[in-house]
N, C-alpha and C positions, 0 to 999 in steps of 0.2 A: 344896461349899457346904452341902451337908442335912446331912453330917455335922457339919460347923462350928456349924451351928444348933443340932442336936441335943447339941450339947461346950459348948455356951456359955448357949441359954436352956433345957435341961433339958427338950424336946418336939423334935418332928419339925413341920417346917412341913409337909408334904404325908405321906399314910398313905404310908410306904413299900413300895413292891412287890420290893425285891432284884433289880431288873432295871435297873440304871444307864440307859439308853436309854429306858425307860419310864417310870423319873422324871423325865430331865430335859424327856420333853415334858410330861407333866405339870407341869413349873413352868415352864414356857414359854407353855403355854397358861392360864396357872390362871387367875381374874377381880380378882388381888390384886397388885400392882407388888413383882417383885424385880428390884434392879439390883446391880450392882457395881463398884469401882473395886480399882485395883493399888493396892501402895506407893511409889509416885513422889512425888519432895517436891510435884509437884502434879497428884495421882493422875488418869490417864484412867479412864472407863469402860469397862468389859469386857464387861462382860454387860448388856442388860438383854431381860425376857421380851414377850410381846407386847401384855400390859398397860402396862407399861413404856413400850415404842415409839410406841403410841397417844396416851399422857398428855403425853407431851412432845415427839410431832408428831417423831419421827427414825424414821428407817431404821436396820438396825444397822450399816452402816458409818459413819453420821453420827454414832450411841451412842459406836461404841467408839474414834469419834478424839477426843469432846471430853472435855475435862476437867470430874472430878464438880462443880466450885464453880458450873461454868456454869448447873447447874442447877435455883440460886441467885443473886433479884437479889443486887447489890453491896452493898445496905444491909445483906443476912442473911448475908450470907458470915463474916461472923466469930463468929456466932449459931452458924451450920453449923461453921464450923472447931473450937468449942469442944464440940460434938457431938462430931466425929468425933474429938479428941483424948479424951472421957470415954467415948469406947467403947472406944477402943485400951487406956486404962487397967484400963477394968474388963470387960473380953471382949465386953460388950454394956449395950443400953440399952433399954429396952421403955418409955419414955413422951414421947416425942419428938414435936412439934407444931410446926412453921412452914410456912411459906412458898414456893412453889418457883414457876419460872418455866418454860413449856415455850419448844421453837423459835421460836415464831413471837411469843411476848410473851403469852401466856394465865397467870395466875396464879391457882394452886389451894393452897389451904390441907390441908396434909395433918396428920392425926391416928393417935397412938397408933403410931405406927412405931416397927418394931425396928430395928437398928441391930447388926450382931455382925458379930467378926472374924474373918477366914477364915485359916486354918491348914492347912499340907498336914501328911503325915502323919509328918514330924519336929518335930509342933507348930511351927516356923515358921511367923511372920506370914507374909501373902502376899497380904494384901487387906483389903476392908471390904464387908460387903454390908447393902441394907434388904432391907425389906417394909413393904407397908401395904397395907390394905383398905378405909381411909376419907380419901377427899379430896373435896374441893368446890370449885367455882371462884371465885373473887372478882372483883369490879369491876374495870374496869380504871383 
């Protein structure tokens, strides 16, 4: 995942230490939401960190059985779907702004999220991951 960042938006989301283990608590603990989904024509969630977990009211086995659309009402889903088809095009997207819904029905508007495609190390797609550091909640 931090390599794939570092391949697509041209920085490192977290200062890297070269200790794999020590980063990834670092982006598990960080105060900024990354999550992730596979390539499935309607991709589950993989990952998401403990920002992540909070925002959207899951546990990580709740994360990683549902599917990423969920985390989007139905009216933004195709809003979302046209996101995540101009990331896959273009490796990533850094100015991305809607809407998301957590578990329980709480609606937070998220800002300025990146959006880049994750790659194992035969450049092979193998994924989608965000971030963001600015959401707010909205009315219900």
């Amino acid at each position: 995942m931090l390599n794939s960042f570092r391949r697509f938006v041209g920085r490192d989301l977290i200062e890297r230490t070269g200790d794999a283990a020590e980063e990834a608590k670092i982006v598990f603990q960080a105060r900024f939401v990354v999550v992730s989904h596979g390539t499935q024509d309607d991709p589950i969630l993989n990952y998401g960190n403990k920002t992540a977990l909070a925002l959207w009211e899951m546990d990580l086995p709740t994360l990683m059985s549902t599917p990423s659309r969920l985390t989007a009402e139905p009216m933004h889903r195709d809003e979302r779907a046209q996101l995540m088809t101009r990331a896959a095009r273009d490796g990533f997207v850094d100015d991305y702004r809607g809407i998301r819904i957590s578990s329980s029905g709480i609606r937070f508007l998220i800002e300025r999220a990146i959006i880049w495609n994750l790659v194992d190390a035969a450049e092979q797609r193998v994924g989608q991951a965000a971030t963001f550091a600015d959401w707010k909640p909205l009315p219900l």
